[in-house]
N, C-alpha and C positions, 0 to 999 in steps of 0.2 A: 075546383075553386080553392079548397085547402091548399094546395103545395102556391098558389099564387099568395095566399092569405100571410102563409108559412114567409115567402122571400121577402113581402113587403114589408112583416116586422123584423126578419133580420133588418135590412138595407134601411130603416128608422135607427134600430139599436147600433148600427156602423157608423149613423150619422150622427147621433148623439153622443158615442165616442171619440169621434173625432174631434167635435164642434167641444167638447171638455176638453181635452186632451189641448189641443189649442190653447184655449182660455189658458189655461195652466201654465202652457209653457212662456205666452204673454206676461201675466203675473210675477213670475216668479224672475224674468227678466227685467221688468219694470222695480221691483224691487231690488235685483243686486242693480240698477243702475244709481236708485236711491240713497245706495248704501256706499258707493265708491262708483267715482266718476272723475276724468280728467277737465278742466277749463281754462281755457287760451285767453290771455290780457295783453293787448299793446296799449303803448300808452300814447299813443298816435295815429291814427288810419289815414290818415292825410298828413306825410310830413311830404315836405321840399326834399328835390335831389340834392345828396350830401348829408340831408339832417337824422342825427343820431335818434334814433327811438329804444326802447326796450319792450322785449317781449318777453313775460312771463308763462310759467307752468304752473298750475297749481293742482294739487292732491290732496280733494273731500272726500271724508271717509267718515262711519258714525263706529264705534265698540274700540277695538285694538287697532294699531296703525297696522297696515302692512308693508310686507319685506318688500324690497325693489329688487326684482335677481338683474335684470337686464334691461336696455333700455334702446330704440333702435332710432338715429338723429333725423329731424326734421329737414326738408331737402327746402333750398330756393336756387331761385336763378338771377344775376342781376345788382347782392344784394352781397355786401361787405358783410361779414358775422363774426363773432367773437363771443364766447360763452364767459359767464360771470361767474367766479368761485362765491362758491356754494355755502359755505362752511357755519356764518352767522343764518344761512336764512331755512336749513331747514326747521328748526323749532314748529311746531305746529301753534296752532290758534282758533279757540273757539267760533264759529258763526251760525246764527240762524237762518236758517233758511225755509218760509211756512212755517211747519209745525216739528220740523225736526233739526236737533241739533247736530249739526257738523263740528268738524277738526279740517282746518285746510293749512296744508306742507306745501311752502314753493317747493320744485321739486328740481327746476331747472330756469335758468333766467339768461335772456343773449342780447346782447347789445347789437343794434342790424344798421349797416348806413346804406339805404339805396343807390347803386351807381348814377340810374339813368330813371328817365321819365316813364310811368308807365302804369300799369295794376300789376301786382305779383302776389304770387298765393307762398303760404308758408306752409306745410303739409308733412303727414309722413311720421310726426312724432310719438311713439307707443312705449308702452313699459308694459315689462313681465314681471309680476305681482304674485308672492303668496299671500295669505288670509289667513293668522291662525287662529284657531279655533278656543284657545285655552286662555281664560283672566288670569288665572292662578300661575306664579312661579314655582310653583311647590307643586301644582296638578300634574298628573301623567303628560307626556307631549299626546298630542291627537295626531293624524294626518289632515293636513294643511291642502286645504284649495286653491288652486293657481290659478290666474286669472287674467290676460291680456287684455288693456287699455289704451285706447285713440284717443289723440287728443282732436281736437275740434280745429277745423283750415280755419287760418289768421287770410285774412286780405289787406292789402294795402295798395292804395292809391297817390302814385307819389307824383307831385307838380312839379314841373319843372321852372326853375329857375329864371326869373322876370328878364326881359330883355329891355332897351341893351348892355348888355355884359359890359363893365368898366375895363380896360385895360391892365389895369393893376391885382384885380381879382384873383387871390391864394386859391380859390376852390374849396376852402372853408366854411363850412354853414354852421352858426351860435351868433351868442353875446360874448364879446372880448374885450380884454384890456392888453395894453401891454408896456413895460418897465425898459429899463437898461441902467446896467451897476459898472462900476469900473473898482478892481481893489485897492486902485491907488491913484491920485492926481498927480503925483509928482512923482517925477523917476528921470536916471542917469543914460543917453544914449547908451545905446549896447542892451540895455538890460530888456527883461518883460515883463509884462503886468498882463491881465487877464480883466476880457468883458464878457458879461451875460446881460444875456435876453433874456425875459421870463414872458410869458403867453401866458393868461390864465382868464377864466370865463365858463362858458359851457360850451358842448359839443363833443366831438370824436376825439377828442386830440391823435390820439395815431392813424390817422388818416391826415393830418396836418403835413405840409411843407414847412423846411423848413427857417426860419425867422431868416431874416436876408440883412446882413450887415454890412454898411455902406462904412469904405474906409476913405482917411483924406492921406494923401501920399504922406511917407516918412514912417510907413510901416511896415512888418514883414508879417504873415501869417505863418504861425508855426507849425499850432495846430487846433484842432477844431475839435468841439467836443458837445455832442446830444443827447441828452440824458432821456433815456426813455421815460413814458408814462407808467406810474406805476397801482397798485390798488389803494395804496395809501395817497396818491396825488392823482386820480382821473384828471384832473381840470387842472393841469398844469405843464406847459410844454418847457424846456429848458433848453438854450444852446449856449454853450460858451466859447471865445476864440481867444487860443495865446497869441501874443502877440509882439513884438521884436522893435522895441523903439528904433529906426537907423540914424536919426541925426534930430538937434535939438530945435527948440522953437514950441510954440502955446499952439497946441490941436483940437480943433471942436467937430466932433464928429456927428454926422448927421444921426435923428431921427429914427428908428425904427420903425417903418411902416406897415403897416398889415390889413391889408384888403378881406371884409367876409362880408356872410349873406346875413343880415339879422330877419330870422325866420317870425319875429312876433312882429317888427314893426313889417316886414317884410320889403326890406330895401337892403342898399347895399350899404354897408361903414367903413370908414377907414378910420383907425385910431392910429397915434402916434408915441412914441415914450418919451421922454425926459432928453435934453439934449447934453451932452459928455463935452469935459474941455479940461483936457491933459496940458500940466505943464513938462515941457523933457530937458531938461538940463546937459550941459556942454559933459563931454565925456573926462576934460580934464580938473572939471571942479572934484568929481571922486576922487580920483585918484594921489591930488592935492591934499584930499583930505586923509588920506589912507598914509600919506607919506609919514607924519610927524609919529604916529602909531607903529610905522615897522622900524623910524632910527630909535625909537624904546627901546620895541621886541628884541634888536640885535644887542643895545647898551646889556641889556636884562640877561644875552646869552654870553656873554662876555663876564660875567659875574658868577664865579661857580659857588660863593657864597651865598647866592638868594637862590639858584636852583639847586641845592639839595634838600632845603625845607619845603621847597614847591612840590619838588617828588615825594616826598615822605607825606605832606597834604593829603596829597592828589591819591596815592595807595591807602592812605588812612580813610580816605573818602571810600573808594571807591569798595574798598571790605565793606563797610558802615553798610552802604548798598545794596551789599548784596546780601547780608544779615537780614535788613527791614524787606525783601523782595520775598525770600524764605521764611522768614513769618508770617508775611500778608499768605502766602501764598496755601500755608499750613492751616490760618485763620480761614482765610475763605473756602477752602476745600471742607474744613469740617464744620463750617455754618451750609455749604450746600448738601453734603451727605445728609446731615443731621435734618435741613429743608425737605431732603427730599423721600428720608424715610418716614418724615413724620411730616404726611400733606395737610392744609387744614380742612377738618373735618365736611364733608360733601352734605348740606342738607335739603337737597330735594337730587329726581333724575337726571334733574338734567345737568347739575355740577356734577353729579358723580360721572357723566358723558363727558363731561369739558377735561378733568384730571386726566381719565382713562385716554382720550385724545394726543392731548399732552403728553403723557408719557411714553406711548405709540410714536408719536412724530420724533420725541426727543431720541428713541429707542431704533426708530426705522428710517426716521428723512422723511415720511410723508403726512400728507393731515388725512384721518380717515375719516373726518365727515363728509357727508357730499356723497361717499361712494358707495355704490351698489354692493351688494353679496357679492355678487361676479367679480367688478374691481377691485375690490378690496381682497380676493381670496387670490388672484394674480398678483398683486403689488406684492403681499405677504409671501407667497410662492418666490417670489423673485429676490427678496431678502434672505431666503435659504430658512423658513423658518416651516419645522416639523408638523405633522398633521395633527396631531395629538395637543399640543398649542392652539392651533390655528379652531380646532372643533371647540376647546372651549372659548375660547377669544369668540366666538358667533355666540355660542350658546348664553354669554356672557351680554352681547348688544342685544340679542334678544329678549332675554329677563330686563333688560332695561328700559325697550319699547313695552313691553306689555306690564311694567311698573306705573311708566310716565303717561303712557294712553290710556289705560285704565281709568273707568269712570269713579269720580272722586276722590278725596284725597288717596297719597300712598300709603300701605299702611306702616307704622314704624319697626315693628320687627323684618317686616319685608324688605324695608330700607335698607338699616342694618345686615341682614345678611348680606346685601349687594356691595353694600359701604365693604366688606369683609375681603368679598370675590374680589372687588374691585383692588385691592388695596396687595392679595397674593397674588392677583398677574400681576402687578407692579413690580413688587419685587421681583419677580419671574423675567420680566421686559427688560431690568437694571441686571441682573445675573446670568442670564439666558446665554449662550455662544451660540449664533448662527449654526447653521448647517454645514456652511462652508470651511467655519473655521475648525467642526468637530472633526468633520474629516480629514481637513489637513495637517 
């Protein structure tokens, strides 16, 4: 009976490590999910085919932020994408959530237009994360725990588009307006004058066709010109056409029309612009007028007593010129040295982020917010710039996350040293010669 007695308190003691050992390994999961976690926000789960939505990323975390080394993109099918620069919106931002306080970082944000009708999932999107371990800038470094992050499947259910479809329908879905300018009413056969359209409302604009210009004969198209959308104007489409008056007469040019889907009242609109009415004048009224102006010019060149003062003028001028161009130019060179060795002082982390940016971009061409370790250590690579820079350039955004994350105020000496760092890569980013150049 003993050896059965014996196995059955082993196989209790097997069971009760295990059934802990578990618990444990629950726990301790449930906690780092606590602690740092991804969260997916559209700002639409039912839009219409065509209609712009955005989807955000965001990154809650409680103590030190952590590093992003890599990042691997979110897949769909179906669905127009275009990712948003970054630059204003990582800043992080208190929340509570329960009983614990968070810090939540967008950490990526994408503009989506659905092509077609249908449910599509958005999926797939993860970041490779460290953790460091150390409040202190001044503390020994520790090793850093890595930690890969999913974010959470987005669905969308997009409706399709009420029938029946009008005729005239751009395929655009918002609220719009739209304009039309001419730069001149009056002008001389032969010559050109220039009209724009402007489009402006909400929606995709770069998924827009383009504004459709109805001419009335007695014109020539020269040329055509579409100004893209930019980050400074989302909500604004631009086309403009030169244009070649061929013969005179009063022209009133139709209308601008433009067909979309208004997704709140959910119907279709046409709006219309401002209606244009050119006068073009006979070709020989210019040139009538141009006559009495060149039997001057020649009386003028016929006279070599009014043109030697004219030249002596015109050289006395034109030195003057270039006197005040080389002093401005002397002036403003050393208002910007003087600007830029002497920035204005940074008082909190996140200016002393903005300067160090700044100088970087002015330094290199690019903005280093937004980018990962990873990107950021390739774009730098590719500007030819040394390892030995580049280690402290990290070591340096580092001290700066774990300044600006750090619970509570920062401290002022802390500050200051960083104000310091910050201020000798500066110089260093303005003096520095590429890699490319040292060698050559």
């Amino acid at each position: 009976m003993k050896p059965l007695v014996y196995r059955g308190l082993i196989l209790l003691l097997l069971l009760c490590v295990i059934r802990t050992g578990s618990s444990s390994a629950t726990s301790r999961t449930d906690n780092e999910e606590k602690e740092l976690f991804l969260t997916a926000h559209i700002s639409n789960d039912k839009p219409f085919t065509g209609e712009a939505v955005e989807l955000t990323y965001t990154l809650s975390f409680t103590g030190i932020a952590p590093k992003i080394l890599d990042t691997a993109e979110p897949s769909q099918e179906g669905i127009w994408v275009e990712e948003t620069a970054l630059g204003k919106l990582i800043p992080s931002r208190p929340q509570r959530i329960g009983d614990t306080l968070y810090r939540n970082a967008v950490i990526k944000q994408m503009t989506l237009v659905p092509l077609q009708a249908g449910r599509f999932s958005i999926t797939g999107y993860s970041i490779l994360c460290i953790i460091p371990k150390s409040l202190s800038i001044d503390s020994p470094p520790e090793p850093d725990d890595s930690l890969a992050l999913m974010a959470p499947e987005v669905t969308i259910d997009v409706n399709p588009l009420p029938e029946p479809i009008p005729s005239g329908f751009s395929g655009a879905v918002g609220i719009l307006d739209v304009t039309a300018s001419a730069d001149r009413d009056t002008i001389h056969a032969g010559k050109t004058l220039r009209l724009t359209g402007t489009l402006t409302g909400t929606g995709n604009f770069k998924t827009f066709p383009a504004l459709p210009w109805s001419l009335p004969e007695g014109f020539s198209v020269l040329e055509t010109i579409a100004e893209p959308t930019s980050a400074d104007s989302p909500e604004r489409l631009t086309k403009t056409i030169v244009l070649k008056a061929d013969k005179p007469g009063t022209f009133t040019f139709s209308p601008l029309s433009f067909t979309s889907f208004d997704p709140e009242r959910k119907t279709y609109v046409t709006v219309e612009s401002n209606k244009l009415t050119l006068a073009i004048l006979p070709e020989t009224a210019e040139k009538t007028a141009k006559a009495p102006d060149a039997a001057a010019s020649t009386t003028q060149d016929k006279s070599p007593e009014r043109n030697v003062p004219a030249v002596f003028y015109n050289l006395l001028f034109t030195l003057s010129f270039i006197v005040v161009v080389v002093l401005l130019y002397l002036l403003l060179k050393r208002r910007f040295i003087i600007g830029k060795s002497n920035p204005k002082p940074a008082h909190s982390p996140q200016e002393l982020r903005e300067q160090l940016s700044a100088i970087l971009k002015q330094g290199y061409g690019f903005d280093v917010q937004g980018l990962t370790r990873k990107e950021l250590t390739q774009a730098m690579e590719k500007q030819g710039v040394d390892d030995t820079f580049l280690a402290k350039l990290l070591v340096l955004l580092d001290e700066l996350d774990r300044l600006e994350f750090a619970p509570g105020e920062p401290d002022a000496e802390e500050l200051e040293n960083l104000r310091q760092k910050c201020n000798t890569l500066s110089t260093t980013v303005r003096s520095r010669p590429s890699r490319s150049e040292r060698t050559s």
